[in-house]
N, C-alpha and C positions, 0 to 999 in steps of 0.2 A: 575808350570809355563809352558806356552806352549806360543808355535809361530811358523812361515814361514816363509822360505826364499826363493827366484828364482835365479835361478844363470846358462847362456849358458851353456849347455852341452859340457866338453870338456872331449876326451878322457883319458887324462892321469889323472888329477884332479878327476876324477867321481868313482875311483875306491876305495877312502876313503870313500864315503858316501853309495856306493853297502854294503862295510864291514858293517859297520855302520847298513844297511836294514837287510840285510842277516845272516852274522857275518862269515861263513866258506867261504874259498876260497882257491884252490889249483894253482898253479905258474908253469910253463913251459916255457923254449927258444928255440922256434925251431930253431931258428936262431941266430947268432950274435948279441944282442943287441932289439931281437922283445919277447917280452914276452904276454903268454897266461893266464888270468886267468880264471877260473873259478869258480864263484859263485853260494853259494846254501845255501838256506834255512836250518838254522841249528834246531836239534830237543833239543837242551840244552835250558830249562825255562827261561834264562837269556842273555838279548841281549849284545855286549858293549857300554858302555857308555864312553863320552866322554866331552869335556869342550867346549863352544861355548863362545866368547868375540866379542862384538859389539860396536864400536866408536859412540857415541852419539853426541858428537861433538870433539872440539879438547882435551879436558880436561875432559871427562867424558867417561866411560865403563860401559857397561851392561856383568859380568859375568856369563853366565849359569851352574851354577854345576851338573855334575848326569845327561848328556842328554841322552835321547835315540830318534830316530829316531822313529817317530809313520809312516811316510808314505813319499812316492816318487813317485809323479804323471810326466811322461816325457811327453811335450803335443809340438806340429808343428803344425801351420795351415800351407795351403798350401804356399808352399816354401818358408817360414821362419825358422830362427835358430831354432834347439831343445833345450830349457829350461829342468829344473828339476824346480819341486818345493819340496822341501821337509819339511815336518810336525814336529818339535820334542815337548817332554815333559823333564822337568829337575824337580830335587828336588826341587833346592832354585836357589835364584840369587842373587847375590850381586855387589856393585858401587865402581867401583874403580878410580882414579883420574890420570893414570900413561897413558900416550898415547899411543897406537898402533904404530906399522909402518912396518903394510903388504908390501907384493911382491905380485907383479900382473904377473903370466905367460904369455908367449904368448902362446894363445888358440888355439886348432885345434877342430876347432866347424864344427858340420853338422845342413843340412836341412832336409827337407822333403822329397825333392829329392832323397835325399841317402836311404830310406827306403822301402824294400821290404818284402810281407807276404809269408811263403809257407803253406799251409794246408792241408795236407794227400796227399802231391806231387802236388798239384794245385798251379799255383807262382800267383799272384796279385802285382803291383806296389801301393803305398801306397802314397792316393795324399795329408791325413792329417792325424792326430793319437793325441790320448791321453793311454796314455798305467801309469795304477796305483797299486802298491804294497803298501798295507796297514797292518801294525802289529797289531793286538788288543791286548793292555797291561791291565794289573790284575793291576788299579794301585790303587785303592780301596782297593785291600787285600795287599797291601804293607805298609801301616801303621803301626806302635809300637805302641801299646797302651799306655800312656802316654808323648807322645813326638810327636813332630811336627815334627819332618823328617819322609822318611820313606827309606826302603829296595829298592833296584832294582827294579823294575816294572818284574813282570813276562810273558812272555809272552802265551797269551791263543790260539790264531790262527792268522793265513794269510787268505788274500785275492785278489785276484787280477783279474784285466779286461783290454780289450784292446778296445779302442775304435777307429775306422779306416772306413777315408774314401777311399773305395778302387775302384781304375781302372780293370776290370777284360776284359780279352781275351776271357772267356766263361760261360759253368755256370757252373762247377763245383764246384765251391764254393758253390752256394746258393744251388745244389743238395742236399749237407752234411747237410745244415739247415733244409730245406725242407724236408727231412730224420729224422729228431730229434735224428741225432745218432751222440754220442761223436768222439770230434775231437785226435787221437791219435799221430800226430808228427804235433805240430806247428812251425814255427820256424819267428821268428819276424827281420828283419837286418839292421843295419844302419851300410854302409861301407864309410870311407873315407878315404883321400888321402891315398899313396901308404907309408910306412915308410922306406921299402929296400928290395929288394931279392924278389919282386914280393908279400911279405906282407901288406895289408893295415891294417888303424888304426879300429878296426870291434868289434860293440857292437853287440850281436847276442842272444835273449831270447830266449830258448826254454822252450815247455812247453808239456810231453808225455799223459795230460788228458785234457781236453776243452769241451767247448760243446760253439755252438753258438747261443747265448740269442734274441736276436733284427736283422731286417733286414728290410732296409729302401723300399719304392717301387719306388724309385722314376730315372727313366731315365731320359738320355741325348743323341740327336741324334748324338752328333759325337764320341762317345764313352760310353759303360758302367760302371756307377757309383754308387757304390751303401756305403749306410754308415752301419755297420757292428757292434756291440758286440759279444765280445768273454770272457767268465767266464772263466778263468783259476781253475781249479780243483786239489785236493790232493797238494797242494803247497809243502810241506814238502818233498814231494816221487819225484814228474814230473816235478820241475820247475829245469832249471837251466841257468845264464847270464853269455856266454863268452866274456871278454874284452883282445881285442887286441892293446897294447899300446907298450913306451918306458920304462916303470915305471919296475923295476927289483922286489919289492913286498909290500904288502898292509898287 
């Protein structure tokens, strides 16, 4: 069973579904009430899995059993909300007749605005972005041989790319491409409002291997624009996403 869903990006909320991409996460309070997490790529064969239930109407349920998250594209055109969309696979599903009755947070959603690149010390403002973490699951060798269920999906690799249209002060950037030489401290940032003590609420990707794939040719006279790919490399070792929220742990 597979499907998608898109849903604003909000700080506090987003750190179930990082679990979820990732699975390892370490927890910090620097402060009173501000907590740090930090996600990473775990090297264990086996993601979590978890239960996904969807209102059909008033009277009807769609339950996912056995999900795991295949993938989580965060995508902003220029200065609109960041969405997520995220991909999953479930064992089975099944209909239930018992109705929901969700809670809607109120959201601290960012734009595009809020997003800055740094790339071997080079900053760029970031006037749009698709940035995508993809799992590739074994889920062909997860089968029982006589039985229609199967095992957890195991996981075979990651992937990931960042796709950005960037505002740049010089050329240092396109040097490094121009160069064909690997990118060694990326650092990707979406900062919003402030939560206390001079902390704000800060998604922040880094990633210690890259190389940059694609580079657009195309200018603009009143500033330089250029649209950008970036492969994220060695996922497992060099990635890792700090979220900065209210949320105590995941």
């Amino acid at each position: 069973v597979e499907g998608d869903f898109t849903v604003p990006i909000d700080f506090n909320q987003i750190g179930w579904l990082l679990k979820g991409l990732l699975k390892d996460v370490s927890t910090s309070e620097p402060t009173t009430g501000v907590y740090e997490h930090t996600f990473t790529p775990t090297d264990d064969p086996y993601l979590d899995c978890f239960t996904v239930e969807k209102n059909l109407d008033d009277f009807l349920i769609i339950r996912a059993i056995n999900t795991s998250i295949v993938s989580m594209e965060l995508e902003a055109p220029v200065g609109e909300i960041i969405t997520a969309t995220i991909s999953l696979h479930a064992n089975k599903f099944e209909k239930r007749t018992s109705a929901l009755s969700p809670s809607y947070p109120d959201l601290s959603v960012c734009t595009s605005n809020d997003a800055t690149v740094t790339i071997d010390g080079a900053s760029a403002k970031v006037n749009a972005f698709r940035l995508t973490i993809e799992n590739t699951l074994g889920i062909d060798e997860s089968y029982i041989l006589g039985s229609a269920d199967y095992l957890r999906p195991t996981l075979n690799w990651r992937e990931g790319t960042i796709e950005m249209d960037l505002i740049l002060e010089d050329s240092s950037i396109f040097d490094k491409y121009d160069a064909g030489t690997e990118i060694s401290s990326l650092v990707f940032d979406v900062v919003g409002k402030e939560i206390s003590g001079g902390y704000n609420y800060e998604l922040k990707v880094t990633s210690d291997k890259a190389i940059i794939t694609e580079w657009s040719s195309e200018l603009r006279r009143e500033r330089l624009i250029q649209s950008v790919t970036v492969r994220l490399l060695d996922m497992t070792n060099k990635l890792s996403i700090l979220l900065r929220n209210t949320v105590s742990s995941y």
